[in-house]
C-alpha positions in Angstrom: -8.7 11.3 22.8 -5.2 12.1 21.7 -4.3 9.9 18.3 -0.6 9.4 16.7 -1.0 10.7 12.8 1.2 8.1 11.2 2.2 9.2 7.6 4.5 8.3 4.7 4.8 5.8 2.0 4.5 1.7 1.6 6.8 1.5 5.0 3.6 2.9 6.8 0.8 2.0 4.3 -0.7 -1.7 5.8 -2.3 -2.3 2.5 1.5 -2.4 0.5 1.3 -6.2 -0.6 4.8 -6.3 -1.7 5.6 -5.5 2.3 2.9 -7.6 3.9 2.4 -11.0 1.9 -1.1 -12.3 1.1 -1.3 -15.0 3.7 -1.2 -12.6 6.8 -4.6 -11.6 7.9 -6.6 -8.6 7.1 -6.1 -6.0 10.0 -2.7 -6.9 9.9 -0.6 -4.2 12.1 2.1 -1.9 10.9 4.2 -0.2 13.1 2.0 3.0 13.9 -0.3 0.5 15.6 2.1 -0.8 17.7 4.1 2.8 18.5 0.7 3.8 18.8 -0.5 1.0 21.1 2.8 1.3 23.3 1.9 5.5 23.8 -1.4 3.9 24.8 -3.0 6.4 21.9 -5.5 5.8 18.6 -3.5 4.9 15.8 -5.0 7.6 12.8 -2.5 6.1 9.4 -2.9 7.9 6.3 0.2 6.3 4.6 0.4 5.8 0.8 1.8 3.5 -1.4 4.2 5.6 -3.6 4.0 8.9 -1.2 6.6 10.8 -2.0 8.0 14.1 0.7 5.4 16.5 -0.8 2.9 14.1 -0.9 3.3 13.1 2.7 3.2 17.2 3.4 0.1 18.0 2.0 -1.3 15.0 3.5 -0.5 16.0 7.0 -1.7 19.3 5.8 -4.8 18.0 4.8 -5.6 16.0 7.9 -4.8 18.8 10.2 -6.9 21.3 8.3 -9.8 19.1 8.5 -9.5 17.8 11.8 
């Protein structure tokens, strides 16, 4: 199946409560869902809180490597 990696900091990271406030629902969606829902692909996000450019790097590094 072909998936949509979706990485990067808080913007992409679901969990970030100071983005997404308590009262919404766990499973809430962040936008790679719904880019990755519109493509019609599985949505694969590694985002971090914090996550810096080399962070998000070596991530995708990471992902790729092991995948």
């Amino acid at each position: 199946m072909n998936k949509l990696l979706a990485c990067g900091c808080s913007y992409t990271n679901v969990r970030n409560a100071r983005l997404y406030p308590a009262s919404l629902h766990p499973g809430q969606k962040c936008w790679p869902n719904y880019v990755a829902d519109h493509l019609k692909l599985e949505c694969v996000n590694i985002g971090r809180t914090g996550g810096g450019n080399d962070d998000i790097f070596n991530q995708v590094i990471k992902y790729i490597s092991e995948s």
